[in-house]
C-alpha positions, -999 to +999 in steps of 0.1 A: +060+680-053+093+699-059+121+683-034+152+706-033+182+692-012+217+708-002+237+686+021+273+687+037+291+660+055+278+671+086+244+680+082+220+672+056+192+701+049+163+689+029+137+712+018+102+703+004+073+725-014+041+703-007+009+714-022-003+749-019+030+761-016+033+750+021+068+738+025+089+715+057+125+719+061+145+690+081+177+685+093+196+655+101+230+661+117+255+628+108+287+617+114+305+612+086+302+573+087+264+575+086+264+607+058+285+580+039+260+551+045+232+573+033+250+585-001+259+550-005+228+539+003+209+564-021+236+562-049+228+522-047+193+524-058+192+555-078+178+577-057+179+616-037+187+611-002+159+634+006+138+606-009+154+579+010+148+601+040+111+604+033+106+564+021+118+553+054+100+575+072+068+569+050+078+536+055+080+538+097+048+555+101+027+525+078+048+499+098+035+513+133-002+521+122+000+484+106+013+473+142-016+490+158-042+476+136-032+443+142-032+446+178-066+463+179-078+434+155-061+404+177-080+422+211-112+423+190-107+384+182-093+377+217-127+391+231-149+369+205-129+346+186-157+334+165-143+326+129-165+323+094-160+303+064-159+324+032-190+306+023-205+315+059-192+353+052-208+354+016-244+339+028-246+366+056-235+397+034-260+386+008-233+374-020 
């Protein structure tokens, strides 16, 4: 994947080619405090800020869909709490 970035204090414009040549554009306006912070930020750990953009949004999305999961898997448990020993688990499933 080919990330190209062009940014000013103001606004930072990231462009990125995915595959088959489809590409996203986006833009983040900033103050110049929080266009620092992300330089900074970026400069820190040796990276673009268009990647730093895309890790923490990567990163957002896994958190939430994590979140969910759990949540789904607590109602589940809530509804039957029956628990199994690894043992238990290994006998049933033929192990």
């Amino acid at each position: 994947m080919e990330t190209l970035l062009t940014c000013c204090i103001q606004c930072n414009t990231m462009y990125y080619t995915m595959k088959g040549g489809e590409s996203m554009t986006i833009s983040l306006r900033l103050n110049e405090a929080d266009s620092m912070l992300f330089k900074k930020y970026a400069e820190m750990n040796g990276i673009t800020i268009s990647e730093l953009v895309r890790q923490s949004v990567v990163e957002r999305i896994e958190d939430e869909y994590d979140l969910k999961a759990y949540e789904k898997a607590m109602a589940e448990y809530r509804a039957n709490p029956a628990t199994y020993s690894l043992d238990e688990a290994e006998r049933a499933l033929g192990l």
